[in-house]
Backbone and ligand atoms as CSV (ligand in chain L), in Angstrom:
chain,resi,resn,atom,element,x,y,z
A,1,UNK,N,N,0.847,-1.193,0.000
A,1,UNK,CA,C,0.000,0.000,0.000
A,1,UNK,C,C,0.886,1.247,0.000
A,2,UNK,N,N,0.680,2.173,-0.634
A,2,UNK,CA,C,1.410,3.771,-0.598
A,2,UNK,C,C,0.690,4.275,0.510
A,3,UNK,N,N,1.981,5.284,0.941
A,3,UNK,CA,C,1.432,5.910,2.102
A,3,UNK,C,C,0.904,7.503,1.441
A,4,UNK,N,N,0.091,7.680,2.560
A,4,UNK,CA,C,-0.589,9.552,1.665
A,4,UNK,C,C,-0.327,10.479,2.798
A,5,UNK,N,N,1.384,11.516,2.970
A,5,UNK,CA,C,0.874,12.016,3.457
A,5,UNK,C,C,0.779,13.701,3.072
A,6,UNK,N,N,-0.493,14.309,3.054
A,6,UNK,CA,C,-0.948,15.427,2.573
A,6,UNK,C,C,0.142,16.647,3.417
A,7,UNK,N,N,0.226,17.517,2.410
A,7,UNK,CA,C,0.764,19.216,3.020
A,7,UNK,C,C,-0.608,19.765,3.008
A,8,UNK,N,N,-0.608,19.725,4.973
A,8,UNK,CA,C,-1.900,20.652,5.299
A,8,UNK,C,C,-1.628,21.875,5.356
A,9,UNK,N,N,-1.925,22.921,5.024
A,9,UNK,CA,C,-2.169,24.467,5.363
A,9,UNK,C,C,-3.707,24.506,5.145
A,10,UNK,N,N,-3.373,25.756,6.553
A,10,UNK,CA,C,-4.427,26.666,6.552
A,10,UNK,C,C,-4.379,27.777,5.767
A,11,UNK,N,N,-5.373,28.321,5.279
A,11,UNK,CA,C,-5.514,29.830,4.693
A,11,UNK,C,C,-6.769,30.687,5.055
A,12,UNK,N,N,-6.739,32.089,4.852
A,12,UNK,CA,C,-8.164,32.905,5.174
A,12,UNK,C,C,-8.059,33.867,4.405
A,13,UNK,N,N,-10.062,34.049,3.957
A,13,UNK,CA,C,-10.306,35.102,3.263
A,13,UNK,C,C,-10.746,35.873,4.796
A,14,UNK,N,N,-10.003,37.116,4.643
A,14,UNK,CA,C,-9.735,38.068,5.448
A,14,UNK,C,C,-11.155,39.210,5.151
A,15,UNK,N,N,-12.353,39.528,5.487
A,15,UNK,CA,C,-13.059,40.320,4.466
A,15,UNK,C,C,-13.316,41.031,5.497
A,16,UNK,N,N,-13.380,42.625,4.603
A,16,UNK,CA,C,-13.493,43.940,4.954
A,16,UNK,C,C,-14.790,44.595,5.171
A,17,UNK,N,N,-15.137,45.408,5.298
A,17,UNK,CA,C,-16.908,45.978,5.576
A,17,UNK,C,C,-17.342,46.013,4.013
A,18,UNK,N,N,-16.398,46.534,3.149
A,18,UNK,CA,C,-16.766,46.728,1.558
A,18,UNK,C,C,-16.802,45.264,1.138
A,19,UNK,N,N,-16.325,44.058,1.237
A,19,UNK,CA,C,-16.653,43.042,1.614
A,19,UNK,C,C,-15.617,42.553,0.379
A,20,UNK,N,N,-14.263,43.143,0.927
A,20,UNK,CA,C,-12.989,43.023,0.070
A,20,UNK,C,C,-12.118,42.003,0.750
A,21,UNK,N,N,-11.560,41.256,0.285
A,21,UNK,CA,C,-10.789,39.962,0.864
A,21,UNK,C,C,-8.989,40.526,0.454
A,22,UNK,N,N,-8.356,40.311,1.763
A,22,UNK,CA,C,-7.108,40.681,1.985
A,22,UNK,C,C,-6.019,39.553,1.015
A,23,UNK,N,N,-5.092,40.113,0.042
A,23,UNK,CA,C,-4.194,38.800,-0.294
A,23,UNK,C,C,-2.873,39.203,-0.030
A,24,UNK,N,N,-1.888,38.371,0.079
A,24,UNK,CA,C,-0.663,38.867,-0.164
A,24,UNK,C,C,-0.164,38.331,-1.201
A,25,UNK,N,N,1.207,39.191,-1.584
A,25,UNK,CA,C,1.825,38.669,-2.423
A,25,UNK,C,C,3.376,37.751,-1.698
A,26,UNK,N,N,3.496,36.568,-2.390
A,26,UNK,CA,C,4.432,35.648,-1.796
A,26,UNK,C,C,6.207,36.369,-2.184
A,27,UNK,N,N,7.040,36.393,-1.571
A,27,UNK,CA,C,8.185,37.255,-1.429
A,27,UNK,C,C,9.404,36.029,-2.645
A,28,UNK,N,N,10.375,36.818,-2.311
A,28,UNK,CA,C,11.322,36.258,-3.519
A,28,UNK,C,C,11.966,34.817,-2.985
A,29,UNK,N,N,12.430,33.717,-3.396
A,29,UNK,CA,C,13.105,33.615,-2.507
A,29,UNK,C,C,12.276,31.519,-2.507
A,30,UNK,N,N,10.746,32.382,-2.288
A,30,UNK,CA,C,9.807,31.262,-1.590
A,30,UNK,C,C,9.432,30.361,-3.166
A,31,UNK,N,N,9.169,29.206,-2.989
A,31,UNK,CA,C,8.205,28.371,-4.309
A,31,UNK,C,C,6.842,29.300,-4.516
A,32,UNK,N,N,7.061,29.700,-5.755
A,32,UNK,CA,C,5.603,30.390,-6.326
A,32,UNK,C,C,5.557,32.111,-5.813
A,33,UNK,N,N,7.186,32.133,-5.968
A,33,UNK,CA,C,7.354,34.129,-5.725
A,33,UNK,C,C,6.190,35.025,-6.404
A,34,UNK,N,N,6.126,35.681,-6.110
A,34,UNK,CA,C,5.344,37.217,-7.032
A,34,UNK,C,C,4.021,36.503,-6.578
A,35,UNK,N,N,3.829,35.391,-6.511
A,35,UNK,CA,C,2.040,35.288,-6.605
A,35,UNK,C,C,1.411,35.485,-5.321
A,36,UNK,N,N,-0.012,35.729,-5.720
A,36,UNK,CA,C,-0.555,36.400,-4.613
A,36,UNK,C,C,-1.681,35.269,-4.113
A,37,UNK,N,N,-1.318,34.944,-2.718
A,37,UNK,CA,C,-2.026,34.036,-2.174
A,37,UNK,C,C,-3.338,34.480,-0.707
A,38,UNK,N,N,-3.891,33.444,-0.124
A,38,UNK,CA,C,-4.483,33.980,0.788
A,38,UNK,C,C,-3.732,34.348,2.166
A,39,UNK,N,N,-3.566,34.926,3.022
A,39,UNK,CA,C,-2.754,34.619,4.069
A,39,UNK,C,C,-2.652,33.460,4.810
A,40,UNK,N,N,-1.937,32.409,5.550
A,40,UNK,CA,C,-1.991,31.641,5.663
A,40,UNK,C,C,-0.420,30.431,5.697
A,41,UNK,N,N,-0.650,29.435,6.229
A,41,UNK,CA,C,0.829,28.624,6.068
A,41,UNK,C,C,0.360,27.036,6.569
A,42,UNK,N,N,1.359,26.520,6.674
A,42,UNK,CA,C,1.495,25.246,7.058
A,42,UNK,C,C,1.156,25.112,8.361
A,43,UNK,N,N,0.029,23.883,8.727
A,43,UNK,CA,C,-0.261,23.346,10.151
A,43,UNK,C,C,1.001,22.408,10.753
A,44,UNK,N,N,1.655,22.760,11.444
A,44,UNK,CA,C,2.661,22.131,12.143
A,44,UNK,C,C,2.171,21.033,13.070
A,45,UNK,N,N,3.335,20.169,13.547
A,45,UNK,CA,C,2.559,18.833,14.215
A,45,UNK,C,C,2.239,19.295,15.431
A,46,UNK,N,N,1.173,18.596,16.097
A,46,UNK,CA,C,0.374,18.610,17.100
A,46,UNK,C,C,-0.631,19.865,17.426
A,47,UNK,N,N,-0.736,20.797,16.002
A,47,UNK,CA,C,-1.204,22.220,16.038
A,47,UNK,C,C,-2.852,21.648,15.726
A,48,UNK,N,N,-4.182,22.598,15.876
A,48,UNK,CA,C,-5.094,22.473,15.117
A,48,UNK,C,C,-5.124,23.472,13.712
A,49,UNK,N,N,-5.794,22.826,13.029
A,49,UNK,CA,C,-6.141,24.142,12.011
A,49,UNK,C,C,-6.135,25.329,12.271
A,50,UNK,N,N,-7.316,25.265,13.103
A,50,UNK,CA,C,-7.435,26.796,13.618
A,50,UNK,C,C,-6.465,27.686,14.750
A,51,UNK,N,N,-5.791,26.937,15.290
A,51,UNK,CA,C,-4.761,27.203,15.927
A,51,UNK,C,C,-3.767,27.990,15.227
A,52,UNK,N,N,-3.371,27.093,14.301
A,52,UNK,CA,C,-2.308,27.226,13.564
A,52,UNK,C,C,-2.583,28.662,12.456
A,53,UNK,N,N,-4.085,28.764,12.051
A,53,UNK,CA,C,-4.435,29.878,11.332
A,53,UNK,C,C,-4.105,31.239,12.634
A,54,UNK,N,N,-4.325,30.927,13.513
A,54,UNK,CA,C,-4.400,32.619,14.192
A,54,UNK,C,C,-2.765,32.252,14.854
A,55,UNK,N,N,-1.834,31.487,14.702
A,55,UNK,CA,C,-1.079,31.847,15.041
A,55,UNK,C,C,-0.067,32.548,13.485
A,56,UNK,N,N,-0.434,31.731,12.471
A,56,UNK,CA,C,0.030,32.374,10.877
A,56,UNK,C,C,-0.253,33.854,10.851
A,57,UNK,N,N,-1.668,34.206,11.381
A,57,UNK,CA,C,-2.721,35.825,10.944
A,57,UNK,C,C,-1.409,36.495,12.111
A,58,UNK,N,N,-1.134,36.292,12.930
A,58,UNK,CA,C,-0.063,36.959,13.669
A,58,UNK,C,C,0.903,36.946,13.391
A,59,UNK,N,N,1.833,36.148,13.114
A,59,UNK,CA,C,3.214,36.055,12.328
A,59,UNK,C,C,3.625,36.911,11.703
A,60,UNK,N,N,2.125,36.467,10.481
A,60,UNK,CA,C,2.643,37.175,8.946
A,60,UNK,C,C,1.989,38.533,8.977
A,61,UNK,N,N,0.660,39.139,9.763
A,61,UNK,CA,C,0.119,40.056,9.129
A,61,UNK,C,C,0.093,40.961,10.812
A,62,UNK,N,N,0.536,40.608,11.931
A,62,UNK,CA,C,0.217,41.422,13.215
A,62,UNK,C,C,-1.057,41.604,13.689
A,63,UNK,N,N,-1.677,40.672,13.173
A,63,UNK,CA,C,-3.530,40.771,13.433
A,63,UNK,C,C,-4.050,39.714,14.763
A,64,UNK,N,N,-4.636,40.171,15.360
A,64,UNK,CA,C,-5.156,38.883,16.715
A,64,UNK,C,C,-6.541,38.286,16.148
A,65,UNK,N,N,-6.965,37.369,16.216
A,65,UNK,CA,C,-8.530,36.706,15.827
A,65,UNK,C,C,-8.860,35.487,16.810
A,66,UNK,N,N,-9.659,34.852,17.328
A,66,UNK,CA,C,-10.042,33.996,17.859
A,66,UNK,C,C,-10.885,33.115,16.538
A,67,UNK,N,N,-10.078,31.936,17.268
A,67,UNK,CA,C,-10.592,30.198,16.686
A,67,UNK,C,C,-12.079,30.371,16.380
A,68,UNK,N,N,-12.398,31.198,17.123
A,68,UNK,CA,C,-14.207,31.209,17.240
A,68,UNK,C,C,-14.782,32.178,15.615
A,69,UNK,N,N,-13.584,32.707,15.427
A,69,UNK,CA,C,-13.878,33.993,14.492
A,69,UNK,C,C,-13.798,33.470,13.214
A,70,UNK,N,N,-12.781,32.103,13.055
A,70,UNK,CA,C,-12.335,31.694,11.780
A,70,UNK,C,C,-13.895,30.547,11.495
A,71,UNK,N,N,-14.381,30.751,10.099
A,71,UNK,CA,C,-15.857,30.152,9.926
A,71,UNK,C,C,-15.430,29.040,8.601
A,72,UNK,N,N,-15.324,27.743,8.719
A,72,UNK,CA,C,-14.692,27.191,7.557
A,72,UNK,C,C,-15.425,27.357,6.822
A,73,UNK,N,N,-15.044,27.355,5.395
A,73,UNK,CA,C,-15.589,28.471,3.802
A,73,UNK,C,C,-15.418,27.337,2.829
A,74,UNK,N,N,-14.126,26.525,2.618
A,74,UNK,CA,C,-14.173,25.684,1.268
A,74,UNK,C,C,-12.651,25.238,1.807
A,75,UNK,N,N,-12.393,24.368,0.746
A,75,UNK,CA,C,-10.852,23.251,0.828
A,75,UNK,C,C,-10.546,23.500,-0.130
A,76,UNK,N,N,-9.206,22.959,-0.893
A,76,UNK,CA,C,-8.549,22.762,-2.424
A,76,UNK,C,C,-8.102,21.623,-2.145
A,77,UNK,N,N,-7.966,20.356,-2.917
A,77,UNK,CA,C,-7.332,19.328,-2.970
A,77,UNK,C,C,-6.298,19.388,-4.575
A,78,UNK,N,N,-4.867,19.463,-4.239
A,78,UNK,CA,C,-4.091,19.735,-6.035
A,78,UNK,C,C,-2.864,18.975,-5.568
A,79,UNK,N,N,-2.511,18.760,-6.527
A,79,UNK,CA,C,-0.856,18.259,-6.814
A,79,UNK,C,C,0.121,19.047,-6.479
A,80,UNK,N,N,1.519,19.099,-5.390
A,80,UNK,CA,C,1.818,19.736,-5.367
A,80,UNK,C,C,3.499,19.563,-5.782
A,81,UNK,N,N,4.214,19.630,-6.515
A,81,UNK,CA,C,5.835,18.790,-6.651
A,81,UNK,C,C,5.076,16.979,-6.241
A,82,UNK,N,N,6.081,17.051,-5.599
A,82,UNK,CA,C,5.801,15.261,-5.139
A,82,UNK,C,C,4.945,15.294,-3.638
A,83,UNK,N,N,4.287,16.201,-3.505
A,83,UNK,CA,C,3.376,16.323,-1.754
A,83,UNK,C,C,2.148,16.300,-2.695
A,84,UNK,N,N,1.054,16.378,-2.076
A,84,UNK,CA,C,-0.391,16.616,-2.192
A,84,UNK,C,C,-0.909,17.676,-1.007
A,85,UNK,N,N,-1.372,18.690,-1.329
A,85,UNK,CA,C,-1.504,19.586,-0.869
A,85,UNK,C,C,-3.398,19.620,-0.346
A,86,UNK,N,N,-3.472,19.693,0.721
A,86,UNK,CA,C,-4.876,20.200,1.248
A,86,UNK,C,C,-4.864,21.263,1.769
A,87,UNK,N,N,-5.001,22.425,1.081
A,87,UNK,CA,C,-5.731,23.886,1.597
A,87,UNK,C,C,-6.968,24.044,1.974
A,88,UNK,N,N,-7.306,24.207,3.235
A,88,UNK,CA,C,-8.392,24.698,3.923
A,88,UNK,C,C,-8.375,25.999,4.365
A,89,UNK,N,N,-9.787,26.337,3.206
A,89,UNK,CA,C,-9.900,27.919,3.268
A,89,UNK,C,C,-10.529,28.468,4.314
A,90,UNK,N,N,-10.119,29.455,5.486
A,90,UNK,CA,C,-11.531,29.988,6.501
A,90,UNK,C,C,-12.347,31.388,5.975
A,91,UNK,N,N,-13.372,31.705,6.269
A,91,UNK,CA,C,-13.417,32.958,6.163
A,91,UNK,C,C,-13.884,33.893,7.428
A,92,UNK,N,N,-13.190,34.986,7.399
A,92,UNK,CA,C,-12.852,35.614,9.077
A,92,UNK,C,C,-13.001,37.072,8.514
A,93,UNK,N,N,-14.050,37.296,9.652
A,93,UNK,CA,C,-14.471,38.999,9.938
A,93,UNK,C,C,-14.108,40.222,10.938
A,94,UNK,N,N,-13.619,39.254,11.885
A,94,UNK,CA,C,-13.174,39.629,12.863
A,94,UNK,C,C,-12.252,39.723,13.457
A,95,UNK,N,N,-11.384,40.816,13.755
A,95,UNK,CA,C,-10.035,40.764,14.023
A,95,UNK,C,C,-9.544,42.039,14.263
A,96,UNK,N,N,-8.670,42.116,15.387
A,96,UNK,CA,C,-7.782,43.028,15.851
A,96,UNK,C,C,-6.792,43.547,15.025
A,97,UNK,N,N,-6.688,44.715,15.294
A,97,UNK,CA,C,-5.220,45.381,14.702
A,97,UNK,C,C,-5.368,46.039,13.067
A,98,UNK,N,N,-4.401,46.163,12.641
A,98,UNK,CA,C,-4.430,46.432,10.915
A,98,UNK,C,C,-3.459,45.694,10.870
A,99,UNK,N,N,-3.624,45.160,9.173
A,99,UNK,CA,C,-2.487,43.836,8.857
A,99,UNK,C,C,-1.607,44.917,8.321
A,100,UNK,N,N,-0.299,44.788,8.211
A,100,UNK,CA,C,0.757,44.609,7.283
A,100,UNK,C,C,1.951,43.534,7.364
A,101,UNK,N,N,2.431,43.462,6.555
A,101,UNK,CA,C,3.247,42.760,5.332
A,101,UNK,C,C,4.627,42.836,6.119
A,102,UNK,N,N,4.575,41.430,6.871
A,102,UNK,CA,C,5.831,41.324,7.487
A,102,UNK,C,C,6.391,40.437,7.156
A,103,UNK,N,N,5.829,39.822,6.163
A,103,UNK,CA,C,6.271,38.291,5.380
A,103,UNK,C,C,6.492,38.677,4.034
A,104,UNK,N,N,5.029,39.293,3.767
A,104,UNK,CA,C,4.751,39.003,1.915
A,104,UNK,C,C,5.235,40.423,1.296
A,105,UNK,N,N,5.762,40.380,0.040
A,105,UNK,CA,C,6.133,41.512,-0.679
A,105,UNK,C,C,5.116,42.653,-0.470
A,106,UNK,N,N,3.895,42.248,-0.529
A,106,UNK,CA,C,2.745,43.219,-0.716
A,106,UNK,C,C,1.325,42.980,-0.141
A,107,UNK,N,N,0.580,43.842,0.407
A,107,UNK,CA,C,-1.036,43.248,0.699
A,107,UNK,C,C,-1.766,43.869,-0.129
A,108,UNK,N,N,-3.045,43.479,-0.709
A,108,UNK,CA,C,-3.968,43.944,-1.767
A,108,UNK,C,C,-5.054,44.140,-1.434
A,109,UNK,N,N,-5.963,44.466,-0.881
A,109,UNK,CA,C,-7.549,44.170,-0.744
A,109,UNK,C,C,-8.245,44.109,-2.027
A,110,UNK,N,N,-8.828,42.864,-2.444
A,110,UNK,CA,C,-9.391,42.336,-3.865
A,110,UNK,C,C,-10.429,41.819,-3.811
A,111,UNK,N,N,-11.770,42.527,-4.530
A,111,UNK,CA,C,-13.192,41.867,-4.707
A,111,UNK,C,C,-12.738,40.572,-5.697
A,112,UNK,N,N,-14.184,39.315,-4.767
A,112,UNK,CA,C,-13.388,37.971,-5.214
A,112,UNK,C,C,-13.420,38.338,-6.577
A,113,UNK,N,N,-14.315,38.959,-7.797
A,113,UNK,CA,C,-14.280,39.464,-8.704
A,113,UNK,C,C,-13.327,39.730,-9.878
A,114,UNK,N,N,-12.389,40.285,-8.779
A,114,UNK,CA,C,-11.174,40.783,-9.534
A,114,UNK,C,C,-9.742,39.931,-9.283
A,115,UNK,N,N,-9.902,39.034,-8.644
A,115,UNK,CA,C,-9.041,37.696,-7.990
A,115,UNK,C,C,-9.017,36.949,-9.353
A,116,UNK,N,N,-9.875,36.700,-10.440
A,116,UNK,CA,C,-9.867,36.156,-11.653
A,116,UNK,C,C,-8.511,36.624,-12.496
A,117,UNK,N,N,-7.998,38.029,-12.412
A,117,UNK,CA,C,-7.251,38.369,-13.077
A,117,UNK,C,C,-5.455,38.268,-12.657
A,118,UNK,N,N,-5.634,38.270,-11.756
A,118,UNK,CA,C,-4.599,38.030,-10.489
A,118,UNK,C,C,-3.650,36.432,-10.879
A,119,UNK,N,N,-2.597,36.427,-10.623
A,119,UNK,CA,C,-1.059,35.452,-10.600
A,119,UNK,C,C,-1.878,34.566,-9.817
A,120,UNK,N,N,-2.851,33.130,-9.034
A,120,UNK,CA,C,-2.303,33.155,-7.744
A,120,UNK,C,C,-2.087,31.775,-8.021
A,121,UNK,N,N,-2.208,30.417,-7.105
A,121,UNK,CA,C,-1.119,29.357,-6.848
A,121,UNK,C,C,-2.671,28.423,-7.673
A,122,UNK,N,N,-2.463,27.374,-8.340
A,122,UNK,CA,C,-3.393,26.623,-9.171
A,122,UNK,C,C,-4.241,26.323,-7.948
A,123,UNK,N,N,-3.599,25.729,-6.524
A,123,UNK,CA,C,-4.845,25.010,-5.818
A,123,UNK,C,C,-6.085,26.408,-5.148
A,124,UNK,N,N,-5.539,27.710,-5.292
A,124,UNK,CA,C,-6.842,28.983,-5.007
A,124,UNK,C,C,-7.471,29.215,-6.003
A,125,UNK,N,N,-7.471,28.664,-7.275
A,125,UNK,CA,C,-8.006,29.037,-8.381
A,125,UNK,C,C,-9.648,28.667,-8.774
A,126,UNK,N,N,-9.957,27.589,-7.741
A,126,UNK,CA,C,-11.715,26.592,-7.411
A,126,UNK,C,C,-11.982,27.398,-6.302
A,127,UNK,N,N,-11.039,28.535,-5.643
A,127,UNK,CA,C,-11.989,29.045,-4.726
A,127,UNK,C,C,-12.138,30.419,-4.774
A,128,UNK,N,N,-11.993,31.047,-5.581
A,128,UNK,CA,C,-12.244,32.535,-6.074
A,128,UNK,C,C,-13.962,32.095,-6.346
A,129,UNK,N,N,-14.192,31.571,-7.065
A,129,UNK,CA,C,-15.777,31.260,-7.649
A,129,UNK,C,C,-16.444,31.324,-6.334
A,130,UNK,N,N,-16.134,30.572,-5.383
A,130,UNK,CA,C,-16.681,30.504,-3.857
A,130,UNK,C,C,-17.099,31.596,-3.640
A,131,UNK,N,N,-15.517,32.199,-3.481
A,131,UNK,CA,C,-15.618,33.528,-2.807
A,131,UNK,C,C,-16.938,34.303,-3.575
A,132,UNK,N,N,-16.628,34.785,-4.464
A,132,UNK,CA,C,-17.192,35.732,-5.335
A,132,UNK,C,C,-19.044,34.987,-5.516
A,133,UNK,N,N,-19.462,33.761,-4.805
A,133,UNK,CA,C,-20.572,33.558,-4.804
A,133,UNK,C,C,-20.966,33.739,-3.475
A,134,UNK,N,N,-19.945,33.752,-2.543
A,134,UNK,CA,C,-20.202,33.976,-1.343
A,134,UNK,C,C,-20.294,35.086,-0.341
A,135,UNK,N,N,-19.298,35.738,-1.340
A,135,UNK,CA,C,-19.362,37.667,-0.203
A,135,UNK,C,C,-20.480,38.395,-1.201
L,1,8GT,N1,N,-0.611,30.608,2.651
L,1,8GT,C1,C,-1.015,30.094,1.498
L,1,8GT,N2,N,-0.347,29.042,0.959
L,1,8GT,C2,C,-0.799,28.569,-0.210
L,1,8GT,C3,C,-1.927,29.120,-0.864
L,1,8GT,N3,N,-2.136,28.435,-2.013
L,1,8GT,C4,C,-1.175,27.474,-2.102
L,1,8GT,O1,O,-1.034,26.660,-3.005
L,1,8GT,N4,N,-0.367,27.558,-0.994
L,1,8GT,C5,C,0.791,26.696,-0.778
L,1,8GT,O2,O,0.755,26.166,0.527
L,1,8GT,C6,C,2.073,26.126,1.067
L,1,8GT,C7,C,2.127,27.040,2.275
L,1,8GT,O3,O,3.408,27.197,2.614
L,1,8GT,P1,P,4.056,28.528,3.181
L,1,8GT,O4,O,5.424,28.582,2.642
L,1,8GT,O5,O,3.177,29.716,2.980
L,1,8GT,O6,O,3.981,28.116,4.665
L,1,8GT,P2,P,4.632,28.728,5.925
L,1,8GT,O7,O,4.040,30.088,6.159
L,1,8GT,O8,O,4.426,27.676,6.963
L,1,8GT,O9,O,6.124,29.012,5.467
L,1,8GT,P3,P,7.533,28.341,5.739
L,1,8GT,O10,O,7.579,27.081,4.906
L,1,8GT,O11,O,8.455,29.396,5.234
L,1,8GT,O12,O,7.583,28.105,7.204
L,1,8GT,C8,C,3.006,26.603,-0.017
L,1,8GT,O13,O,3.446,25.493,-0.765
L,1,8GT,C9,C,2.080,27.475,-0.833
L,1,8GT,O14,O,2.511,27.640,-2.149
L,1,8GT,C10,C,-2.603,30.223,-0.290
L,1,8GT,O15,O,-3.581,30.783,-0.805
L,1,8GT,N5,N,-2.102,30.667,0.902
């Protein structure tokens, strides 16, 4: 039997009162530079999802949110090199602070709308439609 084991990350659509979803852009350096993803990273061992999402929303963007705040939204299942990648998308309204860009080259605020035109990584590409049916 093959063994399966998946690259979990978390990610979040970050949405604004105009009901604009926060992205960054991924820095030089990283697999899949220039493109602009959701905020978000890898669940480390013994972390939960949601754990691991509000400890990423702090890391990368200086923002506080509670587990309670993150509302699961949609998944991606894609190929990733030789991993298999499961992205689980949240979507979160609530949150402390203002983000900036202590990780990513850049932050954008983007109606899911305009996310169609946008660089971003093949496995966010089934969830723009979400979005944009959902905000
Ligand atoms: N955060 C995030 N990662 C995504 C998205 N879409 C997508 O394919 N990924 C992939 O999921 C993986 C997340 O890894 P990462 O490098 O951001 O994770 P991390 O913050 O834990 O970084 P590190 O590896 O430097 O510690 C990458 O392979 C990334 O390309 C997305 O929308 N947001």
């Amino acid at each position: 039997m093959t063994s399966f084991s998946p690259l979990l990350v978390v990610a979040v659509a970050l949405v604004d009162a105009e009901g604009r979803v926060l992205l960054q852009q991924r820095p030089p350096g990283k697999p899949m530079a220039g493109l602009w993803e959701f905020p978000g990273g890898k669940v480390e061992a013994g972390e939960t999802p949601e754990a691991a999402l509000v400890r990423e929303l702090e890391e990368e963007l200086g923002i506080a949110t509670q587990e309670s705040c993150l509302a699961p939204a949609s998944f991606a299942s894609e190929a990733l090199g030789d991993r298999h990648l499961l992205l689980l998308l949240y979507v979160c309204r609530k949150w402390r602070g203002v983000p900036e860009a202590r990780h990513a080259t850049a932050l954008s605020w983007k109606r899911p709308a305009q996310m169609y035109a946008l660089d971003m990584p093949p496995a966010d590409l089934p969830l723009i439609g979400l979005l944009d049916a959902l905000l």
